[in-house]
N, C-alpha and C positions, 0 to 999 in steps of 0.2 A: 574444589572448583566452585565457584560465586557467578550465580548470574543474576544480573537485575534485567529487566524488563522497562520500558517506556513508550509512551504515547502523548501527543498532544491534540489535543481536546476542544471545538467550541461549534454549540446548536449543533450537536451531533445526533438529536430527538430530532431538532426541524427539518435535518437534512436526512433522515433515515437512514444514515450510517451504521452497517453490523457494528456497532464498538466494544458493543457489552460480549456477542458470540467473540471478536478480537481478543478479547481484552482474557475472557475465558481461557479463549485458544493458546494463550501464551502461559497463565498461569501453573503449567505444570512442571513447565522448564526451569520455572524462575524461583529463585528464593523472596522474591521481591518486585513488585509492578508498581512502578510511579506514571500516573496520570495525571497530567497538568489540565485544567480546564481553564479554560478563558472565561471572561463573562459572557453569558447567553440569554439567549431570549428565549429558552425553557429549562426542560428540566435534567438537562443533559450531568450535573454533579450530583442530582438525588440519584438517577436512574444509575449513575456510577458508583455510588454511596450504597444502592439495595442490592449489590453484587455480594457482599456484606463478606468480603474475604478477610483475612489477615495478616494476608500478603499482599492486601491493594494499598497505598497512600495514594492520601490525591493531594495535588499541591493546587492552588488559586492561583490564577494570573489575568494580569491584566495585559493583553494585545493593544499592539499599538496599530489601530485601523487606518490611520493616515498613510502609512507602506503599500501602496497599491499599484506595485511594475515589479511584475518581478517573481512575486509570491514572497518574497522578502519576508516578512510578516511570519511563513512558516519556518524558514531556517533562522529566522530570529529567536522565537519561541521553543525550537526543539534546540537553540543553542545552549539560551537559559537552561532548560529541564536536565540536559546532557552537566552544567556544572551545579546540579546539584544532588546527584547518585551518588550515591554510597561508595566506595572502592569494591570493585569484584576485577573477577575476570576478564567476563566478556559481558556487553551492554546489549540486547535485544532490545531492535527499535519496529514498531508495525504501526500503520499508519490506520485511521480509524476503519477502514475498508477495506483488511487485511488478515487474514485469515490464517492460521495451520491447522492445518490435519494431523489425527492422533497418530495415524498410518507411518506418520514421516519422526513422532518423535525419538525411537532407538537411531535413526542413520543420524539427525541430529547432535541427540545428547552424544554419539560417539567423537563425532567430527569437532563436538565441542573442546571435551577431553583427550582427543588426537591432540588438537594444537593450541590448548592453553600453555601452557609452557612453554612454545614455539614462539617468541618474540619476532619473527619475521614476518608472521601471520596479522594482520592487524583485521580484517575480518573476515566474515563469509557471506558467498552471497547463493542467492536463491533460484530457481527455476519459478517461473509466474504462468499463470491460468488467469487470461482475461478473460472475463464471462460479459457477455454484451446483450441485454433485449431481454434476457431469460437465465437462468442456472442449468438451463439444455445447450446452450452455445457457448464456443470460446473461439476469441478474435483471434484468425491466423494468420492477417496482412501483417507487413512491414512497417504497420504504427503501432504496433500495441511492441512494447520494449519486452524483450526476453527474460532476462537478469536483472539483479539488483541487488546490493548489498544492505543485508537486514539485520549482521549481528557485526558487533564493531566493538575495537578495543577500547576501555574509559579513558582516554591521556585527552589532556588538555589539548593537545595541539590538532586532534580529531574533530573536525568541524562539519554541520550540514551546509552543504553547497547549493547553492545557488535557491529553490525551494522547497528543501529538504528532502527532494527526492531521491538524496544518497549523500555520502558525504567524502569529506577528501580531508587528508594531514599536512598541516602548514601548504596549504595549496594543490597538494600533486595528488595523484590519484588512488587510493588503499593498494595495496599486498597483500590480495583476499585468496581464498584456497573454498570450492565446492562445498557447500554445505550438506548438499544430499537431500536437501527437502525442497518442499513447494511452498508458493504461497499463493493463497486464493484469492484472488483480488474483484469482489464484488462490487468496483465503483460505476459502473453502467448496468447494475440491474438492484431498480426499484419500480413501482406502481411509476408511470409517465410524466403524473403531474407532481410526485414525489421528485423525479431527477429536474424537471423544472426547476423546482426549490434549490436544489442541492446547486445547477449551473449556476443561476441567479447568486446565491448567495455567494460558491467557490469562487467565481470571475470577480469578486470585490478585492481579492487579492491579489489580484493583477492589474486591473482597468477600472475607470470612471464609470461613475453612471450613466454617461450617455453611450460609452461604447456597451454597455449592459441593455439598454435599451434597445440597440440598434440589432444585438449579435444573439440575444436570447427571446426565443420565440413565445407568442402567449401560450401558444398550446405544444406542447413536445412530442414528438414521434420518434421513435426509435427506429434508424435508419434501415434497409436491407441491404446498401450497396457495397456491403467492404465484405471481403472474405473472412466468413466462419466456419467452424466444424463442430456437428456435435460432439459433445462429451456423455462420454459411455462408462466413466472412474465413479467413486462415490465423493462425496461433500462430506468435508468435518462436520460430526454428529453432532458438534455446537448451531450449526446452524440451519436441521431440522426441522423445526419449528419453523422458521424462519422460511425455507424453500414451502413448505404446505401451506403459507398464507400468499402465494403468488396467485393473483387473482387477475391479470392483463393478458392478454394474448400477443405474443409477437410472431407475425406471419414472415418466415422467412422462408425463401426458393434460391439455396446455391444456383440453379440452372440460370436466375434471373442477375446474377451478380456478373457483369461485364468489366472486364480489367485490361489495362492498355499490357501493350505486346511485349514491351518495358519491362513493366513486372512481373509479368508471366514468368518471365526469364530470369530474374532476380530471385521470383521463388523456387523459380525450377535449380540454379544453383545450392540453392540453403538447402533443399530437399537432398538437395543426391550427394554433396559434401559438410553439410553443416554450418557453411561457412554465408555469412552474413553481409553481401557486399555494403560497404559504405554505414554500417552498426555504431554506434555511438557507445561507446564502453565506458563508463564515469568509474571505472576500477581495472585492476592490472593481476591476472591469474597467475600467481608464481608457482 
C-alpha cells in the first residue's frame, strides 16, 4: 500500500502557519510528501527545504492572485498539485494548519489497509479539534465544521471543490468510510497581531482590498462570545515547542457566553442524539 502525502503552500512564515509540525505530522504515514509553494514574501521554501527529509519534494508554483471570490485560487493550486503525485493508493491531503497526532497513527494506518483494495471507498475523512484563542480551548458551536475528508483516492476525476476545503468526483460528493483519527486544526491560535496577518492576507482570496479594509480590524481580539470547551487530551508532540512559546492571554468566562434559545436547542439535540440539524456534509458515509 502507497501513500503520498500533499500540501499547498504560500507566506506560510508571514502568516505563522504550523506547516513544518503539519508537514512533520504527516511524514510517517507517507512514503512520500509533496509540497507545493507559491511564491512569497518570505522564507516559507527555505523553512520547508531545512526539514531536510527524503521524503519531502517541493514543487514551485506560481498562484494566480487575480482569483479573488471564492477561494478559487486554493482549489486551483491543490488541483495542479493533486495532477502531479506519483500513483499510490491513497493521497493525504492537510492544509498548512492541520495537524495529526502520533495517538491516532495505528487506527489510521489500519483503516488505510482496511480499504485500499476497496474501490468503493474513495476516501476517509476525519474527526476535527478547533482550538480558538489559546491550545486550552476548542470551538463547540455550530460554526466550527465536525468532519472533513483528508485522505482521497488519486483518479483524475477526484477534484478540490470549491476552496479546497474537501473535494468531490466528477461533481458529486466522496464515498468516504471513518478514518478513526483526528485532526488538529490550529488556524485560530496564534500571538493576536500574528492572526491579524494571517485574516489580512487569507481574505485576498476571496475579496478586494476595500472589503479587506472595511472587514479586517487594525488591532485583533480574540473573541469570548461563541461556545467553547476546555481541552483536557494531549497535543501532537510536533507541536510542543510550539504550544510553550504562547505568550498572549485569552480571557475567557463560558458563564459570560449568551446564546439565543435557537441554539441552545440545536445543541441540546446534537448532544443527546449526535444528530446535527441542518450540517452541511461535502461527503456521503457508505
Amino acid at each position: 500500500m502507497r501513500v503520498v502525502g500533499f500540501m499547498i503552500l504560500r507566506n506560510g512564515v508571514k502568516m505563522d502557519y504550523p506547516f513544518r509540525e503539519a508537514i512533520l505530522s504527516a511524514l510517517p504515514l507517507c512514503e512520500v510528501f509533496y509540497v507545493a509553494v507559491g511564491q512569497s514574501e518570505d522564507d516559507t521554501r527555505t523553512a520547508v527545504a531545512a526539514l531536510n527529509d527524503p521524503r519531502l519534494v517541493i514543487l514551485d508554483s506560481q498562484w494566480d492572485l487575480s482569483l479573488r471570490q471564492g477561494g478559487a485560487v486554493l482549489a486551483q493550486e491543490t488541483n495542479k498539485l493533486l495532477d502531479q503525485l506519483p500513483p499510490c493508493d491513497w493521497a493525504l491531503y492537510l492544509q498548512a494548519d492541520e495537524v495529526l497526532h502520533e495517538a491516532d497513527y495505528p487506527t489510521l494506518q489500519a483503516s488505510l489497509k482496511l480499504y485500499a483494495n476497496d474501490l468503493r471507498v474513495e476516501g476517509l475523512v476525519f474527526d476535527y479539534l478547533h482550538f480558538y484563542g489559546s491550545y486550552r480551548w476548542v470551538g463547540a458551536s455550530r460554526r466550527w465544521y465536525r468532519r472533513e475528508v483528508r485522505v482521497i483516492r488519486p483518479w483524475a476525476d477526484i477534484r478540490a471543490y470549491r476552496d479546497a476545503q474537501g473535494f468531490r468526483r466528477a461533481g458529486r460528493k466522496l464515498r468516504v468510510k471513518p478514518s478513526g483519527a483526528r485532526i488538529f486544526h490550529y488556524g485560530w491560535v496564534r500571538p493576536p497581531e500574528k492572526q491579524r496577518t494571517k485574516l489580512q492576507e487569507l481574505h485576498r482570496y476571496w475579496h478586494d482590498e476595500t472589503w479587506i479594509a472595511q472587514h479586517v480590524p487594525e488591532h485583533f481580539v480574540y473573541e469570548g462570545n461563541d461556545r467553547l470547551v476546555p481541552f483536557s487530551g494531549t497535543h501532537p508532540a510536533v507541536m510542543q515547542e510550539r504550544i510553550r512559546q504562547e505568550n498572549w492571554h485569552f480571557a475567557y468566562d463560558p458563564a459570560q457566553v449568551k446564546r439565543p434559545l435557537p441554539e441552545r436547542l440545536l445543541e441540546w439535540i446534537e448532544k443527546h442524539t449526535g444528530w446535527r440539524p441542518g450540517e452541511f456534509r461535502n461527503y456521503r458515509l457508505i
